[in-house]
N, C-alpha and C positions, 0 to 999 in steps of 0.2 A: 772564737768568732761569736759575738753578741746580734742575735735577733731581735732580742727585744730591747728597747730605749726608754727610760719613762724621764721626762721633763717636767721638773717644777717650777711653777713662777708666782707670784701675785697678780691675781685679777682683777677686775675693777672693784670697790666696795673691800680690798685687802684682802679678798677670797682665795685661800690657797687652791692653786689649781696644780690639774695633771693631765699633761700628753701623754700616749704610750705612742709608738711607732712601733709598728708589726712589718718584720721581712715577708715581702710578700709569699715564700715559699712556706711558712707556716700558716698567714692567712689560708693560703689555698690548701693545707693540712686540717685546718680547724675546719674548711668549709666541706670538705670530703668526710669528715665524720661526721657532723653533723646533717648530709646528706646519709651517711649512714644509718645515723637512728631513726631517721625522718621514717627510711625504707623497712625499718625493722618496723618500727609502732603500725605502721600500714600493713605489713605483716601481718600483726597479733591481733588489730581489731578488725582484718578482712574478714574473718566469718561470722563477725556479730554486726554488720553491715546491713544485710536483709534484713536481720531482726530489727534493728535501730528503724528502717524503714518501714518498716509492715506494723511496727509498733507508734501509731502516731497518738499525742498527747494533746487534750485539749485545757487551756484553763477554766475556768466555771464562767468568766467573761465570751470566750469563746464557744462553748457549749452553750450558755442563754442564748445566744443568738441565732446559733444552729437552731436550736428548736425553739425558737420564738419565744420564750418563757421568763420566770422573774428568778431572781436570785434565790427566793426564797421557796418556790416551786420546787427548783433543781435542787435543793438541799431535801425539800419533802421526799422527792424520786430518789434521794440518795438514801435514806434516815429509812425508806419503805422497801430498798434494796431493790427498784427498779434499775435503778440505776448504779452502778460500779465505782468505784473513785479510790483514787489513793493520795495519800495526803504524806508532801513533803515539804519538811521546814514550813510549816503551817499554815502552805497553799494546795490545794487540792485541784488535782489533775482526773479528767477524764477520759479514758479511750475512744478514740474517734471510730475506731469500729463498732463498739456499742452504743453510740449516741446516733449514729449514721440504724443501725438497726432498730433504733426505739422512735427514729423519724418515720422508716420505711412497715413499722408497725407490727415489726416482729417479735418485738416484747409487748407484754401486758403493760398497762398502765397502772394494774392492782397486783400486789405479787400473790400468787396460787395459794390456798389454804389445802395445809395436807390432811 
């Protein structure tokens, strides 16, 4: 017994084309595993969840603005280690918990001499 059909013909522009025709009782095979994996990846990144959340990232556009400032301020606050950043693929990300703490003025604007 044949489930699968694939049909060939000429398209417009002499474009070889292809139908496939699926029995529906493997469509619905393919769509139950594919719910399957779905279940599983939801799985394996449910406990890194809160983290993804609790960890929010701002970019240096997004951070100037929070704190009212210029581009080149926020790179001095960055360069003086007031301020925190990590740099991927050569954009540079800020955490919004510490930009949110250097608003509320919980960090120094000068870093401590020890």
């Amino acid at each position: 017994m044949t489930y699968v059909n694939s049909f060939y013909f000429r398209g417009l522009n002499d474009a070889d084309m292809e139908i496939t025709v699926l029995d529906i009782q493997i469509l619905k095979a393919l769509h139950r595993e594919v719910k399957e994996v779905s279940n599983l990846i939801a799985e394996m990144t449910a406990p890194y969840k809160a983290l993804q959340q609790a960890t929010k990232w701002l970019d240096q556009q997004e951070a100037c603005q929070l704190l009212n400032i210029s581009k080149r301020t926020l790179q001095t606050y960055r360069a003086k280690g007031i301020l925190g950043a990590t740099q991927i693929n050569r954009k540079t990300y800020f955490r919004l918990s510490e930009v949110e703490l250097l608003m509320q003025g919980e960090r120094p604007l000068k870093k401590q001499k020890k």
